[in-house]
C-alpha positions in Angstrom: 69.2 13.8 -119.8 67.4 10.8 -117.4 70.0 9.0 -117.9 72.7 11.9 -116.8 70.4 12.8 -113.8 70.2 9.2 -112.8 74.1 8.8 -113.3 74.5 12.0 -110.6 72.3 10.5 -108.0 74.1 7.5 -107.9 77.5 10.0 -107.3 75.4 11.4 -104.7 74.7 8.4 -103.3 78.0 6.6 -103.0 79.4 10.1 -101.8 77.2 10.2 -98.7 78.0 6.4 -98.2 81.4 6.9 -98.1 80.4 9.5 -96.0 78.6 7.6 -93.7 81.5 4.8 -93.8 84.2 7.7 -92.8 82.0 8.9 -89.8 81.7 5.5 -88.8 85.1 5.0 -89.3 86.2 7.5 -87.0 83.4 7.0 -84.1 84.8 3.2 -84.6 88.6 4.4 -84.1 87.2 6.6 -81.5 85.7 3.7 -79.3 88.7 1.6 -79.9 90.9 4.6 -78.8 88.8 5.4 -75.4 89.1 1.7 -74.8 92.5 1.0 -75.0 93.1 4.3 -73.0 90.4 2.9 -70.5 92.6 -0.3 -70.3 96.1 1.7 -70.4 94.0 3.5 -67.4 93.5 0.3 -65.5 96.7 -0.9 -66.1 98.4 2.6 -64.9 96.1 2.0 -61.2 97.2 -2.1 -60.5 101.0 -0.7 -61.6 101.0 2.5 -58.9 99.2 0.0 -56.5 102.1 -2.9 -56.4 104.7 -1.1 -54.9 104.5 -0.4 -51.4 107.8 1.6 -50.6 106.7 5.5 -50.7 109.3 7.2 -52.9 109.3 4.3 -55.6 105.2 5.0 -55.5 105.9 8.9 -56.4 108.3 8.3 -59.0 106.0 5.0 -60.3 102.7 7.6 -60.1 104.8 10.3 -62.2 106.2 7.8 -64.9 103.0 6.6 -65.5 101.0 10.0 -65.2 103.7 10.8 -68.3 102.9 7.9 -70.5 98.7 8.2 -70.1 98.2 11.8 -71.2 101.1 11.8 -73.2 103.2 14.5 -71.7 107.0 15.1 -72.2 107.6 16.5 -68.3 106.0 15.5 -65.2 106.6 16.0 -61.5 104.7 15.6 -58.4 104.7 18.2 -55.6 104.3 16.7 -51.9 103.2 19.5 -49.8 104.8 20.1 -46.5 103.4 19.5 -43.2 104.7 22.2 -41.3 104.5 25.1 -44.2 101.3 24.2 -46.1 102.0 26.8 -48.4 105.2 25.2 -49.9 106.6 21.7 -51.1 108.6 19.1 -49.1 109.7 17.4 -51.9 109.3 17.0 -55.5 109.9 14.2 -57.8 110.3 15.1 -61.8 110.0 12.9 -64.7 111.4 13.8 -68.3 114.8 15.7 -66.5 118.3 13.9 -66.3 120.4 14.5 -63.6 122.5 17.1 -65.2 119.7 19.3 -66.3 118.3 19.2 -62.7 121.3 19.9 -61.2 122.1 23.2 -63.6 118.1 24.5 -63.0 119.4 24.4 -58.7 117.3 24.6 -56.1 114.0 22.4 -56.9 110.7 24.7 -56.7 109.0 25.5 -53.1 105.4 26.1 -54.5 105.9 29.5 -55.9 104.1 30.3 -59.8 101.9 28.3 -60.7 102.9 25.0 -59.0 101.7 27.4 -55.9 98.4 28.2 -57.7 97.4 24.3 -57.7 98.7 24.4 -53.6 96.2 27.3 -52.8 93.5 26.1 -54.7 93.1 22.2 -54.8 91.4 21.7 -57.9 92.2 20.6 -61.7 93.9 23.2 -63.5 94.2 23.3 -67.7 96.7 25.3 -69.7 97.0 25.7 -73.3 99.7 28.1 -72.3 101.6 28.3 -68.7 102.6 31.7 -69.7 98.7 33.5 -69.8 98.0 32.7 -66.5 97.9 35.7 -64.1 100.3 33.5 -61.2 102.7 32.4 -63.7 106.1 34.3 -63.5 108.7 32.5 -65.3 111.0 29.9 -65.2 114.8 29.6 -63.7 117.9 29.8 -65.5 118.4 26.8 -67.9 114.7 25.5 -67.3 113.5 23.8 -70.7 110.6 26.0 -72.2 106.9 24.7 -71.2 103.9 25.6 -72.7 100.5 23.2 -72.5 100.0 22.6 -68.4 98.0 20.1 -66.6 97.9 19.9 -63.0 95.6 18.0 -60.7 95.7 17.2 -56.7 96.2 14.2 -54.8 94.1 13.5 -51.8 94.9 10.7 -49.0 92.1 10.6 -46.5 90.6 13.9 -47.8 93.8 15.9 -47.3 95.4 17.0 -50.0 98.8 15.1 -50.0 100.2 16.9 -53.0 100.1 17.6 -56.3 100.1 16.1 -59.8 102.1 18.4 -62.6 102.2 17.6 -66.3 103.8 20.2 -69.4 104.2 20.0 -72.8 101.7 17.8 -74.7 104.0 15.6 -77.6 103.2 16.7 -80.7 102.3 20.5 -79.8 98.8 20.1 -79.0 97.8 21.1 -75.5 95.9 18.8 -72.7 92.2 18.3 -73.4 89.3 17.4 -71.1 89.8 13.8 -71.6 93.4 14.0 -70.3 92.0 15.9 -67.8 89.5 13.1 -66.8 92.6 10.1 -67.2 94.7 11.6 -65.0 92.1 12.9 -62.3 90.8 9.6 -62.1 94.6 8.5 -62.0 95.2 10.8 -59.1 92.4 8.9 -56.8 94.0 5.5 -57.1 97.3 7.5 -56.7 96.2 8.5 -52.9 95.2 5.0 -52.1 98.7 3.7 -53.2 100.2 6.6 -50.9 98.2 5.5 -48.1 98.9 1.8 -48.8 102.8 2.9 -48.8 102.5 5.2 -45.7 100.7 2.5 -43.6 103.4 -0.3 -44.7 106.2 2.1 -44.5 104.8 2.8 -40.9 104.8 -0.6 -39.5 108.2 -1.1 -40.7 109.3 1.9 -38.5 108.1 0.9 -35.8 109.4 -2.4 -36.1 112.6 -1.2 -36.4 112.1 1.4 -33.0 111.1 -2.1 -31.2 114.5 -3.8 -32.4 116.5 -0.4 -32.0 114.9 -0.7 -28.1 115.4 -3.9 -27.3 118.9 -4.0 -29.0 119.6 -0.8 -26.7 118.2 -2.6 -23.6 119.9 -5.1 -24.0 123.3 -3.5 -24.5 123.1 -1.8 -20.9 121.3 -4.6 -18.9 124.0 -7.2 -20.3 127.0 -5.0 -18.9 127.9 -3.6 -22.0 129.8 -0.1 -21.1 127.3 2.9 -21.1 129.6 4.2 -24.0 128.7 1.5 -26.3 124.6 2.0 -25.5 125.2 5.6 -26.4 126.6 4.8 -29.6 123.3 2.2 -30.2 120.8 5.2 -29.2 122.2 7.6 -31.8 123.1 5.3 -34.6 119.9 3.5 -35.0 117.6 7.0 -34.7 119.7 8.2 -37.1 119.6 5.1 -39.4 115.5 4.6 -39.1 114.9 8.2 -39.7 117.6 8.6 -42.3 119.2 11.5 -40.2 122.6 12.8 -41.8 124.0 13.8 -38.1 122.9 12.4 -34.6 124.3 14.0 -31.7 123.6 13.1 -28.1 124.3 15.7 -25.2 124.1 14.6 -21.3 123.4 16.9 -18.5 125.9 18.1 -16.2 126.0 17.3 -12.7 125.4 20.7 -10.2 124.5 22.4 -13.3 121.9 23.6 -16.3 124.4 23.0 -18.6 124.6 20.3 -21.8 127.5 18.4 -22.9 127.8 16.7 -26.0 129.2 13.0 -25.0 128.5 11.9 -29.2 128.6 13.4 -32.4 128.5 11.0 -35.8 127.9 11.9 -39.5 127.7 14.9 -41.0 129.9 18.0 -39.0 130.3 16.2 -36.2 133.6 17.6 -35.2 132.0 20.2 -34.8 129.5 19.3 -32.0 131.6 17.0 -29.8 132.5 18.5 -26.7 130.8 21.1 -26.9 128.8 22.4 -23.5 125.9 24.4 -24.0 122.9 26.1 -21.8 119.6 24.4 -21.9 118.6 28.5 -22.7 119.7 29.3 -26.0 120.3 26.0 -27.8 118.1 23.2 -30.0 118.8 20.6 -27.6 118.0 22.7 -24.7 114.7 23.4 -25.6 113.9 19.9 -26.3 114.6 19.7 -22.5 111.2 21.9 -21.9 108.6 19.2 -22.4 108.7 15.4 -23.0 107.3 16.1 -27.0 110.2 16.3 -29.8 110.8 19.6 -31.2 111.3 19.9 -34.9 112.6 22.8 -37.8 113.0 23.0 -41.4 116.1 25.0 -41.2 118.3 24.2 -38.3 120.8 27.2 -39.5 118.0 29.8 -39.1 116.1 28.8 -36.2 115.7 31.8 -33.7 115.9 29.5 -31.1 119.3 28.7 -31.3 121.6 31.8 -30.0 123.9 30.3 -28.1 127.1 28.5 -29.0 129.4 28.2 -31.9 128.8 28.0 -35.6 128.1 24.2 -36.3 125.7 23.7 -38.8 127.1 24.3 -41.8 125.0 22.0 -44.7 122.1 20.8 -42.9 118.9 21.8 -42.8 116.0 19.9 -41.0 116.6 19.0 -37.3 114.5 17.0 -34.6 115.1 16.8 -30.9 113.8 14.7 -28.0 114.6 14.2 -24.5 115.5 11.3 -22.7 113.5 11.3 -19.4 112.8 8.6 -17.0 110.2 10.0 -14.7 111.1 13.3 -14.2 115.1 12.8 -14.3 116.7 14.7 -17.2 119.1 11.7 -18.5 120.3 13.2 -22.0 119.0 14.6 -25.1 119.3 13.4 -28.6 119.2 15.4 -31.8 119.0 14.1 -35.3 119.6 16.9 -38.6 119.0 15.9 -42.6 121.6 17.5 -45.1 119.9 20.9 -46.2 117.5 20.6 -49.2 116.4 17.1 -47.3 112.8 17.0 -45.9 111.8 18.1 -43.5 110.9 16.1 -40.1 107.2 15.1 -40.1 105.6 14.2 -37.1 104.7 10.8 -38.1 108.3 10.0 -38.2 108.8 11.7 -34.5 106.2 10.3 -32.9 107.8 7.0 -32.2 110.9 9.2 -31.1 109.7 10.2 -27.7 108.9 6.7 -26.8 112.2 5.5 -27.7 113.9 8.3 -26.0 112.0 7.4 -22.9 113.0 3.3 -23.2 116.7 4.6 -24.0 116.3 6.5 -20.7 114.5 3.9 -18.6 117.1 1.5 -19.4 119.6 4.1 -18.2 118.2 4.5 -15.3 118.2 0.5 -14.4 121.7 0.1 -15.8 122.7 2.6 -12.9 121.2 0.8 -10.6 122.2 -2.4 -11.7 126.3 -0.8 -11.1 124.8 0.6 -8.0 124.0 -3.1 -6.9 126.9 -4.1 -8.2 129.3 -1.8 -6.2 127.4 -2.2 -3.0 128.2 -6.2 -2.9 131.6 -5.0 -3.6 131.7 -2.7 -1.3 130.9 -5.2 1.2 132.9 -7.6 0.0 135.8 -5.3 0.7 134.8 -4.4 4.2 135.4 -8.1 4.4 138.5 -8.6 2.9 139.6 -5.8 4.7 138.0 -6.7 8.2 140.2 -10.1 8.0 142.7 -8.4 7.5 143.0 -6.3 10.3 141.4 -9.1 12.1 143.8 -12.0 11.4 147.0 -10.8 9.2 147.7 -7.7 11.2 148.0 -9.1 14.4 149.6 -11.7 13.8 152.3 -9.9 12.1 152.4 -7.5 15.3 152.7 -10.5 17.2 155.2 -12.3 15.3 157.3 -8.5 15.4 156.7 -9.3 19.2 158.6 -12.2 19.7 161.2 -11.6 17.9 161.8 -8.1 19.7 161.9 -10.3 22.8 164.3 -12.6 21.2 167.0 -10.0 21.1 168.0 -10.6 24.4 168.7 -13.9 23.8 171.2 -13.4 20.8 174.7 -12.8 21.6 176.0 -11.4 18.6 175.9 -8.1 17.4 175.3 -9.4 13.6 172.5 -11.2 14.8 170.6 -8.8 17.2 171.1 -6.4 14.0 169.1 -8.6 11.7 165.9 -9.2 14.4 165.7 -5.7 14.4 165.6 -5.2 10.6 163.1 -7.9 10.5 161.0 -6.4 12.6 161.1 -3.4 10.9 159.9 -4.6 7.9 157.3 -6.2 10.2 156.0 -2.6 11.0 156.5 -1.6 7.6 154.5 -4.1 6.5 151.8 -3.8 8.8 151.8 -0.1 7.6 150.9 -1.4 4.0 148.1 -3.4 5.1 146.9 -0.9 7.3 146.8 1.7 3.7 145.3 -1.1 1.9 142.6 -1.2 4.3 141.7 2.2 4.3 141.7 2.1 0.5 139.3 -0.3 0.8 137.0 1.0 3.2 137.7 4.6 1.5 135.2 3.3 -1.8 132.2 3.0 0.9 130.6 6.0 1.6 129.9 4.6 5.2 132.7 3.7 6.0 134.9 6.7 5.4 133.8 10.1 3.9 136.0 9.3 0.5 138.4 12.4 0.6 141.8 10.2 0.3 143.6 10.1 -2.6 142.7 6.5 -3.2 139.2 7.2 -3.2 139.7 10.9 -5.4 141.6 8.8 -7.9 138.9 6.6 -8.3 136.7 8.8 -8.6 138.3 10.9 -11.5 139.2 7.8 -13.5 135.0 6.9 -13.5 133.7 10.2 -14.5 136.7 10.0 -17.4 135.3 6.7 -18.7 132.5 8.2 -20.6 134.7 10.6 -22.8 137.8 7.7 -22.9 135.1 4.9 -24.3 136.9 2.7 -22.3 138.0 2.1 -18.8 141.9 2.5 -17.9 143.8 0.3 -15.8 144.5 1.8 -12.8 147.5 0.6 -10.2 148.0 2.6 -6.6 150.6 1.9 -4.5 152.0 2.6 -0.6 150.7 5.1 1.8 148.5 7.4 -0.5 146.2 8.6 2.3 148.6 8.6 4.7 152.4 10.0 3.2 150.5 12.5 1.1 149.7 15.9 2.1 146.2 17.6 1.3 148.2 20.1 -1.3 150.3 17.3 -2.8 147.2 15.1 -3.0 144.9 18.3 -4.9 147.7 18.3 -7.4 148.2 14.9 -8.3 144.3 14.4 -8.5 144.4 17.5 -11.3 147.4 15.6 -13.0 145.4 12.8 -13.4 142.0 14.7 -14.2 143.9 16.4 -17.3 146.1 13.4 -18.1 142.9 11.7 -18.9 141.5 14.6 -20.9 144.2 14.7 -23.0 144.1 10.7 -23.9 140.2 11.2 -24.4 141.0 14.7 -26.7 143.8 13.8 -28.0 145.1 10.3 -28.1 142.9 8.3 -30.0 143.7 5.6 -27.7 141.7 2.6 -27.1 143.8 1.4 -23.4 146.1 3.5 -20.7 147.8 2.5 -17.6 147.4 4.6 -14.9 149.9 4.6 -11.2 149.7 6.4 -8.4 152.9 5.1 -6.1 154.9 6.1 -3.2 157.7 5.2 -2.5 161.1 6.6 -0.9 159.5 9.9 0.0 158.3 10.3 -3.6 155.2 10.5 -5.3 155.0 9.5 -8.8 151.5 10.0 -10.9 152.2 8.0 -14.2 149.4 8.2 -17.8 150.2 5.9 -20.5 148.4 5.4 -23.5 148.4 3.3 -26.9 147.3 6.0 -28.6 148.5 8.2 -31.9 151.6 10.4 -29.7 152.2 13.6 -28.7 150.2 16.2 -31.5 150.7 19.6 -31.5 148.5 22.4 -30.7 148.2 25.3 -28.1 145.6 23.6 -26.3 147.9 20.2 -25.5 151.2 22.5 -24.9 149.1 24.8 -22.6 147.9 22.2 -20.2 151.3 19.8 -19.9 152.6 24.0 -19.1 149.9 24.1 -16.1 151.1 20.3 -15.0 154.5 21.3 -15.2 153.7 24.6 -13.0 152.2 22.1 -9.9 155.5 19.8 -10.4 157.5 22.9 -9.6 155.2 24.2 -6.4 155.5 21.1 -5.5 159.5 20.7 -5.8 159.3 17.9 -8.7 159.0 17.4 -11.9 156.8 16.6 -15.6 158.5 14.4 -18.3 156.5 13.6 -21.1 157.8 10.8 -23.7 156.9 8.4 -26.7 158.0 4.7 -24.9 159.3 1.9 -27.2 155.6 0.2 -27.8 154.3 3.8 -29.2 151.8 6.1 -27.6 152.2 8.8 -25.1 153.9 8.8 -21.2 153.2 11.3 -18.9 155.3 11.2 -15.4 154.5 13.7 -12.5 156.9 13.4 -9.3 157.3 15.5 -6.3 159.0 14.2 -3.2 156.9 14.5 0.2 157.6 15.9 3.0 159.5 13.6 5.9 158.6 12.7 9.5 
């Protein structure tokens, strides 16, 4: 019996050894566990803090969110800045492409994801489906259950939210997952920061090279067309804008005019003149700040105008003052389901607006200058003229007037004569050539010949054209041609040019305005694609053909040999 009793105790004893050896065990396995997840934490906060571009920071904070608490799902909410109630954007983990794209629309901080949005603090789930804000989930969704969501502050604001579902293995998120991925969540902000700050200076690295690239453009004599271009392609390609359009003001009016339209719709916006009241663009004219919305297509500011934005969604708009002087507006729109504008992108906007109007504004007067030195240099040119060439010609046509007397035959008397009739003829020429010259100074002459109106409508074409036409005038324009006669070929010209610029495609025309045998002939050439079709083209060459016949002439429109379109207005003028 002692020796029974003794053999029990010594079961008793190695029992509660290995016991104590299985408790130790597991406390051992324990520590190793925390400390590898302590080191897979470390790890997880140098990896979210090497990579400085924001986007590959979420997706890098997400993936490795996924991997720490072991979670098969994970996404990260950024909240938006202009609607703190709802999400900007969201990044998922654990979804391929074609799963995403049958669930639809991404969330907007509804459920539950909206639960964490209203109330910033850790939230644990052993089932998404007992908690009161939880509603469901969309069409084709993969079933959730376990839930672990936990903020992300930059600067003490809550930048947006961590979201993890569906524990592996069927167990749901404990404490200590909670504690990982909290602590996860800190060095997630300061990588955020970090990548907002870089991201920052890169922008506005690129506004100083957009400027100075822009500057440079119009102060180096580039045409005003090509600066244009510059101002709306690189806002659009620094803020990642899927349409930029750029309206101008009118002259003697309130009104807008889109001048360029590029990317998304854009056919849709060019040409288009619309009232500062009642548009986007319009009420970016109102103060010098840009104006932003989330939804372009819904913004109850807009009433005026056609339908045009059809698949976008976020819009900024800024305008371009120098001083106080309106010089254009520029608006930039993101594809709908984009983000939205924030205003740390904007902010550099207005200051770039202002530089892209400033240099307007000294590229003006830099033609300004320019045509005043050529203005005198005319006055000049034609001074010496009148000066030198014209009388000696009218003295020349003197002597040999006084020679007649002196020839004996008829033949010969005949030819003096018809020399100096070309004489006067040609003194004539030079006399018009003068006055054209003198008619592009405003003191000279008050610039309402037909030298001067041509001139005038062949500039204010350039911007639409992209490029400047040749123009050639020839004989008496301000002298042969009537007032009437001169109104109509001015409005031949004006829609001539409209329909290269609409129509053509053209990248040079040749333009002539000639008299010559009692005639006037207004000629429009292009290089451009031909004649399309279309009511609007057949309704204005109807309207030039109209003048043609008030004025007892005619319109002929052809394709010449070299391709392109030829437009030919004559009308004969009225005799001494």
């Amino acid at each position: 019996m002692a020796e029974s009793g003794a053999n029990s105790e010594g079961r008793t004893a190695r029992s509660r050894l290995d016991d104590l050896l299985d408790e130790l065990q597991t406390k051992i396995n324990t520590v190793r566990g925390t400390r590898e997840r302590v080191h897979s934490l470390l790890e997880a906060v140098l990896t979210v803090g090497r990579e400085l571009d924001l986007s590959q920071v979420l997706r890098r904070i997400v993936e490795t969110a996924v991997v720490l608490v072991d979670a098969e799902y994970g996404a990260l909410g950024v909240i938006s800045e202009q609607d703190q109630d709802r999400l900007s954007e969201f990044v998922t983990v654990g979804l391929d492409d074609e799963r995403v794209a049958r669930i639809g629309a991404l969330p907007q901080g509804h459920g539950i994801l909206g639960e964490l949005i209203r109330h910033p603090e850790p939230l644990r789930l052993a089932r998404i489906s007992d908690h009161p804000a939880s509603y469901g989930f969309p069409a084709h969704h993969p079933p959730m259950h376990s839930f672990l969501g936990v903020p992300i502050r930059v600067r003490d604001e809550v930048f947006g939210n961590l979201y993890l579902t569906e524990r592996r293995g069927g167990a749901s998120f404990n404490r200590e997952d909670e504690t990982v991925l909290a602590t996860l969540a800190v060095a997630a902000g300061v990588a955020i920061e970090n990548a907002r700050l870089y991201e920052e200076a890169r922008r506005r690295q690129r506004w100083l090279e957009a400027n100075a690239e822009v500057t440079r453009a119009l102060l180096s004599g580039d045409p005003e067309t090509r600066a244009l271009e510059l101002i709306v392609s690189s806002a659009g390609e620094i803020l990642q804008a899927d349409l930029g359009v750029l309206a101008l003001p009118i002259e003697g009016s309130d009104d807008l005019q889109v001048v360029l339209a590029v990317g998304t719709g854009a056919e849709a916006h060019r040409g288009l003149v619309l009232p500062r009241e009642g548009s986007f663009m319009g009420v970016a004219c109102a103060g010098p700040e840009p104006i932003t919305t989330p939804d372009v297509r819904s913004d109850a500011r807009i009433t005026a105008g056609p339908p045009r934005w059809a698949g976008l969604g976020p819009a900024a708009a800024v305008c371009m003052e120098a001083g106080t002087t309106v010089r254009g507006v520029l608006l930039l729109a993101r594809a709908a389901g984009r983000p939205a504008f924030t205003s740390t992108e904007t902010a550099p906007l207005r200051s770039f607006a202002g530089q892209a109007a400033l240099a307007l504004e000294l590229s003006d007067r830099r033609q300004v200058n320019e045509q005043l030195a050529l203005f005198a240099d005319r006055d000049r040119i034609a001074r010496d003229l009148h000066d030198l060439a014209i009388q000696r010609l009218f003295a020349t046509g003197m002597t040999l007037q006084s020679t007649v007397r002196f020839v004996a035959g008829p033949e010969g008397s005949e030819r003096l004569l018809r020399a100096v009739d070309d004489l006067d003829e040609t003194i004539k020429i030079i006399r018009s050539t003068i006055f054209g010259l003198r008619a592009h100074d405003p003191g000279a002459v008050d610039g309402r010949g037909l030298r001067a109106r041509a001139v005038k409508t062949v500039d204010a074409a350039v911007p639409a054209l992209g490029f400047t036409p040749a123009l050639r005038m020839e004989g008496l324009l301000d002298t042969d041609v009537p007032v009437a006669v001169a109104d109509h070929a001015v409005a031949v010209l004006g829609e001539g040019l409209a329909n290269v610029a609409r129509h053509a495609g053209a990248s040079a025309a040749d333009l002539s305005l000639v008299v010559r045998s009692g005639e006037l002939t207004v000629t429009v050439k292009d290089n451009g694609r031909g004649m399309p079709g279309g009511e609007g083209r057949r309704s204005g060459l109807r309207n030039l053909s109209e003048r043609a016949a008030q004025a007892g002439g005619e319109l002929t429109v052809d394709r010449p040999d070299g391709g392109g379109t030829r437009l030919v207005w004559r009308v004969p003028l009225p005799g001494d």
